[in-house]
C-alpha positions as CSV (number, residue, x, y, z in Angstrom):
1,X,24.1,13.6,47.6
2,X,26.6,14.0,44.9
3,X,26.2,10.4,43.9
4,X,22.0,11.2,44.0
5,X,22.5,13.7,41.6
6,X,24.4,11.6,39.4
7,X,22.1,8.7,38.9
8,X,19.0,11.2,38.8
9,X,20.5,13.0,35.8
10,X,21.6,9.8,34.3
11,X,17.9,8.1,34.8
12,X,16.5,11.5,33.6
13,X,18.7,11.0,29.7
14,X,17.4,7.5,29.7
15,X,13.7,8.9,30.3
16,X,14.8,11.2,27.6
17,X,16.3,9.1,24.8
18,X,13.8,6.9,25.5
19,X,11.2,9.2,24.6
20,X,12.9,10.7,21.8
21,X,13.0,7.3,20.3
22,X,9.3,6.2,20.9
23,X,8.1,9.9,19.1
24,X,10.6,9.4,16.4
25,X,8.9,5.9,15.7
26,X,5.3,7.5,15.7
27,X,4.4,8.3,12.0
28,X,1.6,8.3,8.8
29,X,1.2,7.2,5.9
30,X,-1.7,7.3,3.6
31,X,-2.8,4.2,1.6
32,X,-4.4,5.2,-1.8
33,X,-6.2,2.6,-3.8
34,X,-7.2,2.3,-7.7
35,X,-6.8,5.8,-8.8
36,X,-7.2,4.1,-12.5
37,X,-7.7,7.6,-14.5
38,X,-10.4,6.0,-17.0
39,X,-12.7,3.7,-14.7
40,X,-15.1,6.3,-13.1
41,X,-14.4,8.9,-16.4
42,X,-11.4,10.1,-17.2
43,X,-11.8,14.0,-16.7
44,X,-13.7,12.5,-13.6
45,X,-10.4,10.6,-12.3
46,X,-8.0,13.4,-12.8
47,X,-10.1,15.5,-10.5
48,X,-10.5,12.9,-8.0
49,X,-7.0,12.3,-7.9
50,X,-5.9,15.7,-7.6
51,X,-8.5,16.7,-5.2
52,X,-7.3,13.1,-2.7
53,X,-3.7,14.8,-3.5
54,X,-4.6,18.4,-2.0
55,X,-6.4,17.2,1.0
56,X,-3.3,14.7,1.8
57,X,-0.9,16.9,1.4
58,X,-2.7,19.0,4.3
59,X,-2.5,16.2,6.0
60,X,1.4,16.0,5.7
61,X,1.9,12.2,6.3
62,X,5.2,10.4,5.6
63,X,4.3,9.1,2.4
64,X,2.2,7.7,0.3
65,X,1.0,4.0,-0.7
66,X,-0.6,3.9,-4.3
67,X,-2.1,-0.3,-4.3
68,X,-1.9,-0.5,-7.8
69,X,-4.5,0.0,-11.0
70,X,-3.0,4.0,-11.5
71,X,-4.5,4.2,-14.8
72,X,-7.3,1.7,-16.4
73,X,-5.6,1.6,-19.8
74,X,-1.8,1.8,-20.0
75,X,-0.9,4.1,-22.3
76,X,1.8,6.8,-22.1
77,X,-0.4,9.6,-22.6
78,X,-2.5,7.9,-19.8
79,X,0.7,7.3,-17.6
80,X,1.7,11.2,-18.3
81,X,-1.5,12.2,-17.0
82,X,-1.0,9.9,-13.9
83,X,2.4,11.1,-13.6
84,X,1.9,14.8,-13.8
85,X,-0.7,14.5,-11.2
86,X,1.3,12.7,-8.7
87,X,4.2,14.8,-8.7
88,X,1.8,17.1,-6.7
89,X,2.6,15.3,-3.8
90,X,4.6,17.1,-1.7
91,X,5.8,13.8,0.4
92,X,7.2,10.3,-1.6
93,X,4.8,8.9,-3.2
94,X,5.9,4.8,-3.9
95,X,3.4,2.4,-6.8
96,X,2.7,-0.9,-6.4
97,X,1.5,-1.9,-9.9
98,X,-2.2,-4.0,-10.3
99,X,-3.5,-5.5,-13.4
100,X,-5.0,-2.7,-15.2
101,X,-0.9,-1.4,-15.5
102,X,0.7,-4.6,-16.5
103,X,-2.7,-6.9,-17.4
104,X,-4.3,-9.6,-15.8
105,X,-1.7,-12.0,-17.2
106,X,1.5,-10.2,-17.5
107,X,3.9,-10.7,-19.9
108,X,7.9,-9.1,-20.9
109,X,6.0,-6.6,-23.1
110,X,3.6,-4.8,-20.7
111,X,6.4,-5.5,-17.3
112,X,9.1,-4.0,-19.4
113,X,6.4,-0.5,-20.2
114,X,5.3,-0.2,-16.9
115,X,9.1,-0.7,-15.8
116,X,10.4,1.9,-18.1
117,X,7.5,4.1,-17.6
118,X,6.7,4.1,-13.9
119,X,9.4,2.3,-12.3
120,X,10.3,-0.7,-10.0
121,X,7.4,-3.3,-9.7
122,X,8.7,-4.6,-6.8
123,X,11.1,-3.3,-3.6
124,X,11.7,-1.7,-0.4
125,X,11.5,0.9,1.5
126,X,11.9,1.8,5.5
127,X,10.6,4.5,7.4
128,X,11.4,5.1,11.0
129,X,12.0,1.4,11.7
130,X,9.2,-0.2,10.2
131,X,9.9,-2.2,6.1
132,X,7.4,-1.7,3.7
133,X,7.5,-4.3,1.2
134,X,6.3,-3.1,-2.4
135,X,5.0,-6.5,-4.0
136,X,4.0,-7.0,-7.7
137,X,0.5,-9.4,-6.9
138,X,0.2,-10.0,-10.5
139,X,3.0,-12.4,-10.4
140,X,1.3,-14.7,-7.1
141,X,-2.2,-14.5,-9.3
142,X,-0.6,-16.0,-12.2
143,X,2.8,-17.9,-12.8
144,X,4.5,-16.1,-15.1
145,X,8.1,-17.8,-16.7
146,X,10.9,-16.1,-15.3
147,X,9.1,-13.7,-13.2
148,X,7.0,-15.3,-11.1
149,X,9.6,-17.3,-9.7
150,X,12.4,-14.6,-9.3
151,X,9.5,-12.4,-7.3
152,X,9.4,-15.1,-5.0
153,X,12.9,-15.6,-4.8
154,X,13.2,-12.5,-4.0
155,X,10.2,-12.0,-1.4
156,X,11.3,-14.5,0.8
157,X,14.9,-13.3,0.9
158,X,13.7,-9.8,1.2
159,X,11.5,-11.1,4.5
160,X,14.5,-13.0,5.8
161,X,16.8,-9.8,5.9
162,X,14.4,-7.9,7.4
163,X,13.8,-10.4,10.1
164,X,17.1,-10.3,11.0
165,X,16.9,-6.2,11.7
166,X,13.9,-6.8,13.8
167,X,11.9,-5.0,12.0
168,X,7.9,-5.0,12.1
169,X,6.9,-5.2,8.1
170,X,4.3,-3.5,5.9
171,X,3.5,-5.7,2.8
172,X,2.0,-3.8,-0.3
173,X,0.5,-5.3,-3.1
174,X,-3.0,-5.0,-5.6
175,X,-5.2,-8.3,-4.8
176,X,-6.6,-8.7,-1.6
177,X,-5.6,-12.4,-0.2
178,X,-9.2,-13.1,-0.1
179,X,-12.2,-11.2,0.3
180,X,-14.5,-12.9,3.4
181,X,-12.8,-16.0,4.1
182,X,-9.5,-17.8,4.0
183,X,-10.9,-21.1,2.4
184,X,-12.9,-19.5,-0.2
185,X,-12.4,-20.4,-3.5
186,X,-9.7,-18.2,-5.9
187,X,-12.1,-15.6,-8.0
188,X,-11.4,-12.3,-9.5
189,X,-11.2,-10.1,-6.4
190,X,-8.3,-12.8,-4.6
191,X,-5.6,-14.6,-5.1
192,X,-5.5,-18.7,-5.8
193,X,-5.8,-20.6,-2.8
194,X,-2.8,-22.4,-2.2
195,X,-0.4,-18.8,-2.7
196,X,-2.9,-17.2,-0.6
197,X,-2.2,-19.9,2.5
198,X,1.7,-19.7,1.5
199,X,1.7,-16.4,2.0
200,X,0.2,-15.8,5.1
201,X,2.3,-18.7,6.9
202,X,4.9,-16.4,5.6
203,X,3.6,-12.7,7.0
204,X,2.8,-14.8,10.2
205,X,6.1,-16.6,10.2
206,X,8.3,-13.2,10.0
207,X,6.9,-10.2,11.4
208,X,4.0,-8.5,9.3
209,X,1.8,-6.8,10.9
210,X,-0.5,-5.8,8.1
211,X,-1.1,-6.4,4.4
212,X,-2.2,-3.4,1.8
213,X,-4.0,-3.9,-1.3
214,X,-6.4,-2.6,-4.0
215,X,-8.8,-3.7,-6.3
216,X,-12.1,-4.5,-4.9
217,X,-13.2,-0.9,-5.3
218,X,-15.0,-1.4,-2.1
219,X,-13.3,-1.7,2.0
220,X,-12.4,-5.2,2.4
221,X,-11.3,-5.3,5.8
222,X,-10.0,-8.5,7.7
223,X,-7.7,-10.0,10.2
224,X,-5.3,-13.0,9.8
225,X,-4.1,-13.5,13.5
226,X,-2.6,-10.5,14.5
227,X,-1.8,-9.5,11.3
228,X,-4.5,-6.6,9.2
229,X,-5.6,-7.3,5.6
230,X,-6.9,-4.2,4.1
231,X,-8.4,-3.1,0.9
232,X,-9.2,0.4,0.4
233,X,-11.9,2.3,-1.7
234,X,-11.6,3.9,-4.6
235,X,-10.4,7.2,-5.8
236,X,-12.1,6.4,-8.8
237,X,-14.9,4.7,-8.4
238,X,-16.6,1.9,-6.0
239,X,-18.1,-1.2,-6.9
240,X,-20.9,-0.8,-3.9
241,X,-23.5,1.7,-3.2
242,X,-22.3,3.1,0.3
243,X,-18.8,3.8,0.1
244,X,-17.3,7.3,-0.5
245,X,-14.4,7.7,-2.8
246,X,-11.3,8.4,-0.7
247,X,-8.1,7.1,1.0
248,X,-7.1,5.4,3.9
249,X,-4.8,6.8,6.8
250,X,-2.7,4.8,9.0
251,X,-1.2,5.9,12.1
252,X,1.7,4.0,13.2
253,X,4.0,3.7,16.6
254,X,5.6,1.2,18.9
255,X,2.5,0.1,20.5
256,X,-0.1,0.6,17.9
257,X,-1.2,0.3,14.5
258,X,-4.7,1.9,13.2
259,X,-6.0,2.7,10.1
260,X,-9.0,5.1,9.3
261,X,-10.4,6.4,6.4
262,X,-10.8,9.6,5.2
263,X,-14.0,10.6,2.1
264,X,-12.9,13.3,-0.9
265,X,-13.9,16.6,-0.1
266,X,-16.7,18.2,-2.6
267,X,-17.2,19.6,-5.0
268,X,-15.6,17.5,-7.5
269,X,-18.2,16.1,-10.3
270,X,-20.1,13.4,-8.1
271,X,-21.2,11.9,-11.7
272,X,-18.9,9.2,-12.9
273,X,-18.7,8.7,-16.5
274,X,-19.3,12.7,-17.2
């Protein structure tokens, strides 16, 4: 009976810790896209963008997940405005940049401002045993001397370390990979063809299991095996007619990964340009 007792409160800690370890894996984040104070009106953006920051922080997820284009034209008075906002947040709140911050072809003048100004371009960050890799897209639209190729350098190191921790990865960037198909030709809303095939043999090659990005001003929402390729709307404003301005929340654990989005509270002025 003694020995029952034994292996019963043994089995019992196992049940436990296990437990313990499958909650402390279960999370949120919130993916923001295109806050770009200046697309929809700039009085317009600022309340947008502090209204999505109220209603997250109700929300209280881990972080947040800006995809790039914070401001339309990248100033520092413009970047002040941006910043001042987003230090509302009362969670960490990590950039990727898109090509309103450091242009559609970048180049050591605007990377070294948005650098100095907002920070990083491109890193990482963990979060309860998940990677999220923070990508500068810019730099896989165009090939840019000395950048381009020490991003890459860099991104494929970066996966290789994590594959070695066994960790499932986020990737982050500002250009969807494509917007309805996988063979379509390169355009403004994607990236070229032959990065955008290099790429996903990569994610599929080392553990992603889902691909964030901006830009399209619209939900762009596909699948690449198992792996999730998602564009969120707006907080500025949408380039359809149906889609609310908003954010995205993602709901993360061992077994499952879902996203859902989440519409801007009124009243905020529903008339961009104003």
């Amino acid at each position: 009976m003694l020995h029952f007792h034994k292996y019963l409160m043994v089995f019992t800690l196992f049940l436990a810790l296990s437990c313990s370890k499958k909650e402390h894996n279960s999370f949120t984040f919130v993916q923001l896209c295109d806050t770009q104070l200046g697309m929809g009106g700039y009085n317009h953006d600022i309340e947008t963008f502090n209204q999505a920051v109220k209603q997250i922080n109700s929300l209280n997820p881990d972080f947040v997940l800006i995809c790039g284009d914070l401001v339309n034209d990248a100033t520092e008075s413009s970047y002040a405005d941006f910043k001042n906002i987003r230090d509302k947040f009362k969670i960490p709140c990590y950039c990727a940049p898109g090509n309103h911050d450091v242009g559609n072809i970048p180049n050591d003048s605007t990377l070294s401002f948005y650098r100095k100004t907002i920070g990083k371009d491109y890193y990482k960050i963990e979060n309860k045993g998940f990677s999220f890799v923070v990508t500068n897209s810019l730099l896989w639209k165009e090939d840019i001397i000395n950048e381009s190729e020490k991003h890459d350098d860099w991104f494929k190191e970066i996966l290789k370390s994590i594959k070695l921790k066994k960790q499932p990865i986020f990737i982050v960037g500002h250009y969807p990979l494509f917007v309805n198909d996988i063979e379509e030709q390169e355009g403004y809303f994607n990236l070229p063809l032959e990065k955008r095939k290099e790429l996903l043999n990569l994610f599929d090659q080392n553990n992603v299991v889902a691909y964030l990005s901006g830009h399209a001003h619209k939900p762009l929402i596909n699948n690449y095996k198992s792996i999730q390729l998602v564009s969120g709307e707006a907080t500025s404003k949408n380039l359809d007619s149906v889609s609310d301005l908003g954010f995205r929340i993602w709901e993360v654990s061992n077994d499952t990964i879902m996203q859902h989005f989440v519409s801007l509270q009124k009243p905020f002025n529903e008339n961009p340009m104003n």
